[in-house]
C-alpha positions as CSV (number, residue, x, y, z in Angstrom):
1,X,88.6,118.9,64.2
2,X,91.2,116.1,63.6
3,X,89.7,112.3,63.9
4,X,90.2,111.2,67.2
5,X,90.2,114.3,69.4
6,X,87.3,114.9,71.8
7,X,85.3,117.6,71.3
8,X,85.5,120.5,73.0
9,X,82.0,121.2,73.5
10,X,78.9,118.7,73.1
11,X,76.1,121.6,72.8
12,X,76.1,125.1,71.7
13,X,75.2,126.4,74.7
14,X,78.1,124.7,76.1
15,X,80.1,127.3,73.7
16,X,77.9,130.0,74.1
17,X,78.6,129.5,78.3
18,X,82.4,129.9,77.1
19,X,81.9,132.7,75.0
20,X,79.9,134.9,77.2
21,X,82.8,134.2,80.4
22,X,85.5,135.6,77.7
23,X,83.8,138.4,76.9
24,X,82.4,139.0,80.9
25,X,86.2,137.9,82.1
26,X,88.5,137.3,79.8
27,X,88.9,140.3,77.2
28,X,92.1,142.4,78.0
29,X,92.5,145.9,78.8
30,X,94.4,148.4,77.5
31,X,95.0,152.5,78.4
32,X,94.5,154.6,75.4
33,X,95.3,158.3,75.0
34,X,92.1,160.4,74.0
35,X,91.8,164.0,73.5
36,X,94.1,166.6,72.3
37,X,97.4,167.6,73.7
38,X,96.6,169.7,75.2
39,X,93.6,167.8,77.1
40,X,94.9,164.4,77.0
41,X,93.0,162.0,79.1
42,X,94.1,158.0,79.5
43,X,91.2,156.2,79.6
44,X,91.1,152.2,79.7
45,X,89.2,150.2,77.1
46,X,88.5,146.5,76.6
47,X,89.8,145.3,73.6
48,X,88.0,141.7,72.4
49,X,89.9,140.0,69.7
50,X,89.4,136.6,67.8
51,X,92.7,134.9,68.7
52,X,91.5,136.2,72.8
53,X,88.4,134.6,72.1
54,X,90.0,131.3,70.9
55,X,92.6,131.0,73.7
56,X,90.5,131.9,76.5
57,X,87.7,128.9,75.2
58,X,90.3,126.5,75.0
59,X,91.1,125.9,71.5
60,X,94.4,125.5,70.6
61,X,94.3,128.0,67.0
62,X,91.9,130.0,65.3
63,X,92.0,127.9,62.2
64,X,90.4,124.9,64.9
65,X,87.6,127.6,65.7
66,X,87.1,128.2,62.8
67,X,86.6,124.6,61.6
68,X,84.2,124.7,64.6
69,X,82.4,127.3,62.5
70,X,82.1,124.6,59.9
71,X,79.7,122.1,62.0
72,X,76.2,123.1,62.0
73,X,75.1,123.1,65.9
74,X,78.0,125.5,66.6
75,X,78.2,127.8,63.3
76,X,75.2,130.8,64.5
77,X,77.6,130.9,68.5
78,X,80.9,131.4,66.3
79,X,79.3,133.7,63.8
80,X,77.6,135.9,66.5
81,X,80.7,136.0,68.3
82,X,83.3,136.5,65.5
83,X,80.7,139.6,64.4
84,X,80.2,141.0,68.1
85,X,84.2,141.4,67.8
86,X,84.1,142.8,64.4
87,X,81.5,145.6,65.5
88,X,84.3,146.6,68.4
89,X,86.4,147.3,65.4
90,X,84.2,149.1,63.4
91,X,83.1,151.3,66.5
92,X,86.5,152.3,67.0
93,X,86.7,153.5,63.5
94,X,85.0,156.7,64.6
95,X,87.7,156.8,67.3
96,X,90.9,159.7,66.7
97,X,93.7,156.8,65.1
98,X,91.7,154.1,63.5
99,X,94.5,152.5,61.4
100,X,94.6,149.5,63.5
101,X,91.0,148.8,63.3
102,X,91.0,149.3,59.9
103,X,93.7,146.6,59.8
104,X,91.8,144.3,61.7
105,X,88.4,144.8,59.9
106,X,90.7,143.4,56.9
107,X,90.8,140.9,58.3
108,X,86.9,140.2,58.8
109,X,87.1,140.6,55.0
110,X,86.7,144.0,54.6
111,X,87.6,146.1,51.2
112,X,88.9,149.4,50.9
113,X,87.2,150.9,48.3
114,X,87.4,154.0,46.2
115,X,85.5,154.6,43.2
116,X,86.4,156.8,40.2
117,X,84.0,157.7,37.6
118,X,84.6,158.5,33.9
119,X,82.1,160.9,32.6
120,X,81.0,163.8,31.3
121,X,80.5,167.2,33.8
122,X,77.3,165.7,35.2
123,X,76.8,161.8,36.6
124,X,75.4,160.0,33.3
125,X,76.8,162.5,30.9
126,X,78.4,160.4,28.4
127,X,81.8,160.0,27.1
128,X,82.2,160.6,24.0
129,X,85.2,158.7,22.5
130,X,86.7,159.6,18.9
131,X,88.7,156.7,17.4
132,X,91.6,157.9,15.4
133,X,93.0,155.4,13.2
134,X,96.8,156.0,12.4
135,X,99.0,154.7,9.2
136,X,99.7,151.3,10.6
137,X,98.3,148.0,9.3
138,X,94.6,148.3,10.7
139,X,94.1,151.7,8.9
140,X,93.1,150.3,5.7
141,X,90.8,148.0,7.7
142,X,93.3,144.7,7.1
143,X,94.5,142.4,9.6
């Protein structure tokens, strides 16, 4: 928060109030397509976001929530809220086109991870590695 402005809000409960009207009035709507084709249904979800949030509770940019974040009577209200909005995202994960949730849990610093393993046929079989040593100038064991 930049010396000199007021703050927003003197207690956390005074952000919490905030907080819970976004999520009770503020969070947009939006029609999705589920099904197959053949028995495609439009259905209408709510779809909480951070910069929602942040706009809706009067802050002018996420990066001044986020400083928000950084004083102490007010870090638990952001970090519950920030993580009630993350779980949205990860819910819709098991939906039929997750790629924009996936996105957006990037964004909450998650990793896409894939792990390869080196081994044998079985886990904890080990390699076995034969070193080959060639004409060149460590062959004889010099530098």
């Amino acid at each position: 928060m930049p010396a000199g402005q007021p703050p927003k809000f003197e207690t956390a409960d005074e952000l919490q109030d905030a907080i819970d009207d976004y999520f009770k009035n503020g969070v947009k709507e939006k029609e999705v397509i589920i099904g197959s084709i053949k028995n495609q249904t439009i259905a209408t979800i709510l779809v909480p976001t951070i910069t929602g949030l942040v706009l809706h509770i009067g802050f002018d940019s996420r990066q001044s929530f986020y400083d928000y974040e950084k004083i102490d009577k007010f870090s638990y209200t952001i970090k519950r809220a920030r993580t009630f909005i993350e779980m949205e995202y990860e819910e819709r994960l098991q939906s039929g086109n997750p790629t924009g949730a996936i996105f957006a849990l990037k964004n909450f610093n998650w990793k896409d991870r894939q792990e390869i393993g080196i081994g044998g046929e079985e886990e904890g079989t080990p390699l076995a590695i034969k070193i080959i040593r060639g004409d060149g100038p460590a062959s004889n064991g010099s530098l």
